[in-house]
N, C-alpha and C positions, 0 to 999 in steps of 0.2 A: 504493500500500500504506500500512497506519497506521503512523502512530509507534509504537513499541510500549514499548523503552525509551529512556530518555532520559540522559546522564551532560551534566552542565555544568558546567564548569570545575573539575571535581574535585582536590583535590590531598589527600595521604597523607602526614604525618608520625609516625614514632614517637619516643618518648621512649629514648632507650639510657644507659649508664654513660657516654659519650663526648660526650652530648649528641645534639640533636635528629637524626635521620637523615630525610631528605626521601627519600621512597620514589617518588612518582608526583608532578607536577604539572601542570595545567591540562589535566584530560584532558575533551577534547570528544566526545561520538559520541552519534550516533543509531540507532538500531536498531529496520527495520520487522519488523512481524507477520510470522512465518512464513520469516524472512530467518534463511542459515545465515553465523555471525562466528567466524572465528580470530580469536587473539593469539597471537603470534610477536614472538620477539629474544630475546634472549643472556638466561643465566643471570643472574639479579640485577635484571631489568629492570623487572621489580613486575606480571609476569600475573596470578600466582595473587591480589597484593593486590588489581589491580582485579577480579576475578573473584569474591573475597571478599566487598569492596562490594557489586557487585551483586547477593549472595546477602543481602546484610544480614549476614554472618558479623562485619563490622566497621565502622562507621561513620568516613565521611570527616571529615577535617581540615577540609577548606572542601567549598563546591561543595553538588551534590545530587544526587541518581539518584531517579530516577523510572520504576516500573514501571506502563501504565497507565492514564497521569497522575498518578498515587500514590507519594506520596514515598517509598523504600523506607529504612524505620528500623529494620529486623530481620529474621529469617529469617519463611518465610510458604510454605504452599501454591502459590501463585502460579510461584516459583521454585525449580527441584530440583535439585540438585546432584550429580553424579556423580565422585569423588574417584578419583586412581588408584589407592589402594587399595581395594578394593573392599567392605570394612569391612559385611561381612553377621557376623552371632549366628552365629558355628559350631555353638551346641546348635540351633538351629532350623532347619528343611529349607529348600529353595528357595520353597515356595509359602509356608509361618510367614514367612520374611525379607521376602517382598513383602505378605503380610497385615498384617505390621504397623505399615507405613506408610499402608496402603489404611483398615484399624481408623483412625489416628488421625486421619485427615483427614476421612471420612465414616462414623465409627461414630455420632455423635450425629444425622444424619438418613439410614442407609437401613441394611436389615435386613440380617440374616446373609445371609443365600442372595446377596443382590446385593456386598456383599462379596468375599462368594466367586468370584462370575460377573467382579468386577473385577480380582482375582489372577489367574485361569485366564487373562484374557484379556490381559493383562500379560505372563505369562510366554508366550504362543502368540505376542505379536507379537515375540519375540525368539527363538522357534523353542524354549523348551524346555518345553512341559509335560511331552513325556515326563519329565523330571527331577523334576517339581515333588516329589517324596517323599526326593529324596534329599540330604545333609545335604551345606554345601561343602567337609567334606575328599576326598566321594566324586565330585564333580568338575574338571575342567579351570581353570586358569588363567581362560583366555579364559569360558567357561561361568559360571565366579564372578562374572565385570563383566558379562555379560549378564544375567544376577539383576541386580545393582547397577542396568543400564539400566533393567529392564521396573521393579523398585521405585519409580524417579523418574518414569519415565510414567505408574505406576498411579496416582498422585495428579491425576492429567492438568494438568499445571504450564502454564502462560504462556511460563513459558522455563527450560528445560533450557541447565544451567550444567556444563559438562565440564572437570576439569582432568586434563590429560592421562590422560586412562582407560583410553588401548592403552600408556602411555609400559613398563610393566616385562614387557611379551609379547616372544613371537619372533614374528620376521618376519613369516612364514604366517600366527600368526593375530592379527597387528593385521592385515594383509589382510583376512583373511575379516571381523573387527567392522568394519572399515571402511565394505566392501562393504554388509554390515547395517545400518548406522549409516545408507548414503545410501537402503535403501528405507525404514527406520522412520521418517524423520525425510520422507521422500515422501508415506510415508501418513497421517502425524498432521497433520504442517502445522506441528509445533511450533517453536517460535523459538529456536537453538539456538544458545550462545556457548561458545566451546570456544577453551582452552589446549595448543598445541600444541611440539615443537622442528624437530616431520617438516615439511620445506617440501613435501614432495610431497602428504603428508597434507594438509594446508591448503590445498593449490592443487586438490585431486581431492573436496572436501568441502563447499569454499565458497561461497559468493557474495560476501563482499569477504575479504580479509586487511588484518585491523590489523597494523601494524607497530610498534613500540615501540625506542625509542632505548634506550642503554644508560643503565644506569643508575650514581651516585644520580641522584633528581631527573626520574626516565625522564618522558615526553610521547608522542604519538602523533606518529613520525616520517613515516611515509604509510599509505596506505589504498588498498589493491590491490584493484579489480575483477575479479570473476571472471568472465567472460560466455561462459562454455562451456554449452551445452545439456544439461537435462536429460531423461530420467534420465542419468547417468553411466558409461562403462564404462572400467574399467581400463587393459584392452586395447588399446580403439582409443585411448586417448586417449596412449599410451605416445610415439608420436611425432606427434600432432598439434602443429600450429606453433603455434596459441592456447594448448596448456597448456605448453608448452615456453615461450614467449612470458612467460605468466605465471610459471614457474615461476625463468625467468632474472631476473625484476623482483625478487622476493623475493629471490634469492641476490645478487645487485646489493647488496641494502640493508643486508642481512645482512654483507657484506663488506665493506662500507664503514666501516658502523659499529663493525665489530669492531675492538678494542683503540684506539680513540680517541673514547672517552666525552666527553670533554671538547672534542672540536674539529667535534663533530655537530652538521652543516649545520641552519639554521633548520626547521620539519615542514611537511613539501609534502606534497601529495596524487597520488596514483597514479592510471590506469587503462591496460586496452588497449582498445584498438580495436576499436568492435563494430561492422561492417559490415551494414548493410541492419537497423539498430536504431533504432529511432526516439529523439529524446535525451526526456531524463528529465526535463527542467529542474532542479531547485533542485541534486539531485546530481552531473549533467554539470557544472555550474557549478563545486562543491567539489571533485569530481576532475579537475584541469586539466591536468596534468601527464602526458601519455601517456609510455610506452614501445614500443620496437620488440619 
């Protein structure tokens, strides 16, 4: 698979009344085409900043990101962003909220009518045309972030950038976006990095899990392969030993690292075990470290 994006040795300082506060340092990762990424760890650990980065919302201290092979220096087309707020125009209906992201990215080369064919077809892979007339006080919770999703698809992004977008739903229905979230992101092929705190969430959605040390000064503490088969189901997967396997690696690291910021172990790298897999080379390499 491509590179798709790229982060090298990035690190994050802001300026405070206290002085300098180190947010993120020496963060490495690759990310291929079409590859789905959590980021997980403790409150404070700088997801949303590197998440930011990688949208261009703010540019790094050091280091560089590269979407591409293109240096990313700002927000762009290329990359959508999905916010847990779901931050649609309450005066404009579902189909106006997705129009006028689709207007501004290809109103200067394609006509009305095909605009419109790009909305419709936007909000259909999120299941709701039937809504598209109706405005977001007049829908659901959940229904409002799926407007949010089909808006960042309909620009047809490189990489859909999610910070935690099920994080303020009930239970049920982060279920069901979930559920949605693994056939949309089946059917487009889109490259998809996502801010999470649900470890089940991240183990039933991904293809690796980033881990992040506590923070200040957070780093990539490991990098969790996920090598469960797609498509996904919930169900079976409830007690399969692979997602339970992975799902005990993340709470492993997560509970280690919790409340001892300061005495987290050097950043190793994770995987499980994938039976009658053929190795990967350069990545079997960087993830050494198995778990049971």
């Amino acid at each position: 698979m491509k590179k798709f994006v790229r982060i090298e040795r990035v690190g994050q300082t802001f300026s405070t009344r206290k002085g300098a506060f180190v947010a993120l340092r020496d963060i490495d990762l690759t990310v291929e085409q079409g590859e789905f990424i959590t980021l997980i760890g403790h409150s404070g650990c700088g997801k949303s900043t590197l998440l930011n980065l990688i949208a261009g919302l703010t540019r790094p201290t050091s280091g560089v990101l590269l979407c591409a092979e293109r240096e990313i220096t700002g927000p762009g087309p290329d990359r959508a962003v999905v916010f847990q707020n779901h931050s649609l125009l309450p005066w404009l209906t579902c189909f106006q909220n997705v129009h006028l992201a689709v207007e501004r990215v290809f109103g200067a080369t394609e006509k009305r009518a095909q605009l419109a064919d790009r909305t419709r077809a936007a909000l259909d892979l999120v299941g709701l045309l039937p809504a598209q007339n109706k405005l977001p006080r007049e829908i659901s919770g959940g229904m409002k972030q799926r407007v949010g999703i089909a808006r960042a698809l309909a620009i047809e992004p490189g990489v859909l950038l999610m910070d935690e977008p099920f994080g303020a739903l009930d239970a049920l229905t982060r279920a069901h976006l979930q559920d949605e979230l693994l056939k949309i992101v089946a059917k487009t092929r889109t490259t998809t990095i996502m801010v999470t705190h649900d470890v089940d969430e991240a183990v039933l959605l991904s293809d690796r899990i980033v881990m992040l040390t506590n923070g200040p000064a957070a780093t990539i503490g490991e990098i969790l392969s996920v090598p469960l088969p797609r498509p996904r189901d919930r169900v079976r997967l409830a007690n399969d030993p692979l997602y339970l396997s992975c799902r005990a690696g993340v709470v492993d690291f997560l509970h280690r690292r919790h409340g001892n910021p300061e005495r987290a172990p050097a950043p190793v790298l994770a995987s499980v075990p994938q039976p009658d897999a053929a190795p990967d080379g350069p990545r079997q390499a960087r993830e050494s470290r198995a778990i049971a």
